[in-house]
N, C-alpha and C positions, 0 to 999 in steps of 0.2 A: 360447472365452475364459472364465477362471473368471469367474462371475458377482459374486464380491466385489472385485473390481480395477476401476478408473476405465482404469489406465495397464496397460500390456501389460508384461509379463516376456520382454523380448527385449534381445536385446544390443546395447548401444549404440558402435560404435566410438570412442572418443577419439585423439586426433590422434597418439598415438603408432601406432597401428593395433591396440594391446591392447585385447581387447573388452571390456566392463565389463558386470557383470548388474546389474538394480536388487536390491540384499541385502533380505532378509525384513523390518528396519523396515519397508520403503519399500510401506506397502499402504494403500491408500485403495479404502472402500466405496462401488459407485456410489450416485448420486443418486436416490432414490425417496423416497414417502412422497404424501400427501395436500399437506401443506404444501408442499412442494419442486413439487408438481405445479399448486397453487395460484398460487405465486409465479411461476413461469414465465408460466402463463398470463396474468396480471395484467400482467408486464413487455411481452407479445408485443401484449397492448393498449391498453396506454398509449404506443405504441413507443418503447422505455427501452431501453439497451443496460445491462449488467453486467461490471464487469473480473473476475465471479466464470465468465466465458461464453468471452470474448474473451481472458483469458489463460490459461483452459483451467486454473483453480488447483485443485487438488488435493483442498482444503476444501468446494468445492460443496455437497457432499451433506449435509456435517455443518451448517454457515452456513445452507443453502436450507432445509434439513428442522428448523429452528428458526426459522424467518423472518426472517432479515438476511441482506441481500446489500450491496454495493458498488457503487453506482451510477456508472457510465462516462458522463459525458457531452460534448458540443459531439462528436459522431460517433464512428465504428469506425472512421476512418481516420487516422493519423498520420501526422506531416508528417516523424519521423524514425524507422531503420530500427538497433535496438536485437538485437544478434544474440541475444540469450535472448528476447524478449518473440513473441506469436502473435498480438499488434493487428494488422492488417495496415497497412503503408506508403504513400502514397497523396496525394492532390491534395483535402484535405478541401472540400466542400461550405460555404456560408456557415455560420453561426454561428445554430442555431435559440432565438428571441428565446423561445418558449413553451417551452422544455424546463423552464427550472428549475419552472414551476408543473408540469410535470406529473409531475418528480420529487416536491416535495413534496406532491402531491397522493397521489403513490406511500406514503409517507414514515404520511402518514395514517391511508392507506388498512391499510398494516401494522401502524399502532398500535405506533412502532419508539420507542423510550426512547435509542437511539442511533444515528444515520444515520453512514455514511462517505460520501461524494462524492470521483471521482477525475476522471481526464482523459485524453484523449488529448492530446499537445503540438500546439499551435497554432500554429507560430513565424513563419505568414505577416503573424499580426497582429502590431503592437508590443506589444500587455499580454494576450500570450497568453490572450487568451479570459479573463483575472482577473473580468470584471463579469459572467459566470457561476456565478462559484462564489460572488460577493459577493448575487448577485442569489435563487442557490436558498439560502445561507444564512436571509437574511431570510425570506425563504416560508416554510421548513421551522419556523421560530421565529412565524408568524400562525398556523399550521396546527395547529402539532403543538407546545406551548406544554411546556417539559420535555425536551425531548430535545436531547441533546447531539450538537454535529454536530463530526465529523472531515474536514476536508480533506485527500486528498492532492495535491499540488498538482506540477505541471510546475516547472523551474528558473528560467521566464520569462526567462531566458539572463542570469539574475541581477540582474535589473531590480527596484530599490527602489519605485519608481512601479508595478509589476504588483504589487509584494506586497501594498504597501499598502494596493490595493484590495480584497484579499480579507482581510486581518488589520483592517481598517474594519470588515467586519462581525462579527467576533471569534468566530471558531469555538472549538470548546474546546480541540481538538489542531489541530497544526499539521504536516503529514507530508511529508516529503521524503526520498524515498530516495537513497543514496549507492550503491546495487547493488552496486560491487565497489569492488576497491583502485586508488586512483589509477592504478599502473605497467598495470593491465589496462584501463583506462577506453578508450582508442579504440580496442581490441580489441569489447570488449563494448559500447560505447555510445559509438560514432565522432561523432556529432553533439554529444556533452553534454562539459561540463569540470565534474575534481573542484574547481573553484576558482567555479564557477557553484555547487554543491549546497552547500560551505561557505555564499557568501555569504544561499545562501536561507534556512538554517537559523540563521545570526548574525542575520542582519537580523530576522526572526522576534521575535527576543528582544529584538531591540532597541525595536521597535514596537512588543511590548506583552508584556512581562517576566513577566506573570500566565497565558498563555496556556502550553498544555505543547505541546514540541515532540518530534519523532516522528522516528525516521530507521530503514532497514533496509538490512540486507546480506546477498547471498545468498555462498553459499562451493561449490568443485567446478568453479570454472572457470579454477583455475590458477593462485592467489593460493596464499601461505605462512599459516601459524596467526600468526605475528609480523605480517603485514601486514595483516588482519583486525583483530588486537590494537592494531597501529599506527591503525587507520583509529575502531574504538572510542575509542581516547582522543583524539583528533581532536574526533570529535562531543563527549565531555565537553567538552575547553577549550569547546564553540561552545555549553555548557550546555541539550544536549540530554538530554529526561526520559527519554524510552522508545526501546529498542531493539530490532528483532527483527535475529535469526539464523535462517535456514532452508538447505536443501538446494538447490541449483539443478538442475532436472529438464528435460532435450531438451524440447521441444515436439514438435519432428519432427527428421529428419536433415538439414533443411534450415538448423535452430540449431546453434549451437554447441555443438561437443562438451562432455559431462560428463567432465573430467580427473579426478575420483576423488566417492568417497563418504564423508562425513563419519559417524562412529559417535554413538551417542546420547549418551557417553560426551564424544566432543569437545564436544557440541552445550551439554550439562553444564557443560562447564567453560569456555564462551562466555560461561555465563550468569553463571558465581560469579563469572570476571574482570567482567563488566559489570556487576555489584553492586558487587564490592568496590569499583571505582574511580567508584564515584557515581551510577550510571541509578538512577532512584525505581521503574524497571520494564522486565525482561526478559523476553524470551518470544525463546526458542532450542530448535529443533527441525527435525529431519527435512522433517516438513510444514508449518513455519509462514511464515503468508506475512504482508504487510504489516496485514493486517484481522483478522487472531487475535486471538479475544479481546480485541477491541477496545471493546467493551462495559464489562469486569468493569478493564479497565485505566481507562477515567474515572472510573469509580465508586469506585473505589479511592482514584487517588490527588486528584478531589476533595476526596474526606472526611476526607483525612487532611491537605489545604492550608487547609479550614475548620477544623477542630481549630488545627492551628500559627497561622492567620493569623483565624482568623473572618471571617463573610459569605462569599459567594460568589468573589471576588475576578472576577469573569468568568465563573465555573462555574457554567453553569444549570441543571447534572442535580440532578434533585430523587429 
């Protein structure tokens, strides 16, 4: 196998039976370095799981070999069975009351100016696991005093009462992905409705109108460029700040097939439509996934909401 590929160059059937190659964009260096080998080690003893591990993302090597990752927490097992995603499906385990200290103890330990925290979906509980991510917020804010933290958070099957527990502790983004276009949604993610990821992402706003919210969509699995476009302007009216665009890639052939390959070209003009029509921040590309440049996007448009508004408004990167 070439030694600069993560992902193999092999053909991937799509449902028509026409085989598809991944096209020369599509190349990711594997994961090495000092750092990347550092932080591994670090995660495997704090035992911390990474959605940069468990979704198998693309970005590893570049994320790891800088030292940020995206920390997966309340387990590796989810309670729903998403045909693009490589979490595995499962009967999760209770709820570990110590994780959030030893994420931000992680968090620390990284000397990180901007943590993400994500999840596996909970749905056995009512407030899907929320007083986790209300709880490692707080920590990561004793610990690590400056660093701005990103939630991505589950639908909590559109529960105002789960939100609010995590928008209580006031993280600085608020993340919720929409994955695909509505008409693909119980194809791709039979458990979730696009009327749950609406209300997560309104409600957001509602609760606390200073905080920026976040949503992504992958493309490639069988949606139209208009239904994409459709699903962008969606999230404006719900006065979402930032949006990613990325490529959706097999995991294995046990996911859902890859219907085509987006050029850098479309991925471009993902990005101009999602500016023109009001995001304060795109990131559209081949390989981008929900935690790109997740960093350079708070800092950014902090400074530019203290400029228009003065003070912090909720924005504690310094």
């Amino acid at each position: 196998m070439d030694s600069d590929r993560i992902i193999k160059d092999e053909q991937i059937e799509a449902h028509t039976g026409k085989p598809l190659r991944r096209p020369p964009w599509i190349k990711v260096r594997a994961p090495v370095g000092e750092t990347y080998e550092w932080l591994q080690g670090m995660m495997r003893g704090k035992a911390l799981n990474t959605v940069c591990e468990q979704a198998m993302c693309p970005n590893i090597g570049e994320c790891w070999g800088s030292g940020t990752a995206t920390f997966l927490m309340m387990g590796d097992l989810c309670t729903r069975s998403c045909g693009f995603c490589d979490i595995k499906t499962g009967r999760p385990a209770p709820l570990d009351w110590l994780e959030p200290e030893r994420v931000a103890r992680a968090v620390q330990a990284m000397n990180l100016r901007h943590a993400v925290i994500t999840s596996v979906n909970r749905d056995e509980r009512a407030d899907g696991g929320a007083p986790i991510f209300a709880m490692v917020i707080r920590r990561i804010r004793e610990l690590q005093p400056g660093c701005s933290i990103e939630v991505l958070i589950p639908d909590f099957k559109g529960s105002i009462e789960a939100l609010r527990i995590v928008m209580d502790a006031r993280p600085e983004i608020l993340n919720h992905n929409v994955e695909t276009v509505p008409r693909l949604f119980k194809k791709v993610q039979p458990q979730d409705r696009y009327e749950w990821a609406q209300a997560t992402l309104f409600n957001a706003k509602e609760l606390d109108p200073d905080v920026l919210t976040k949503s992504g969509i992958m493309v490639g699995l069988g949606e139209t460029v208009d239904e994409v476009k459709s699903v962008m302007d969606d999230l404006r009216d719900l006065r979402v700040d930032i949006l990613t665009v990325g490529q959706y890639l097999q995991p294995s052939k046990k996911h859902l097939p890859i219907e085509r390959y987006y050029s850098p070209e479309e991925f471009e003009e993902f990005k101009r439509y999602g500016l023109e029509i009001g995001f304060r921040w795109v990131e559209s590309g081949p390989l981008v996934r929900s935690s790109y440049h997740a960093e350079q996007q708070v800092r950014a448009l902090s400074a530019i909401h203290q400029q228009l508004y003065g003070g912090s408004a909720g924005l504690s990167v310094s």
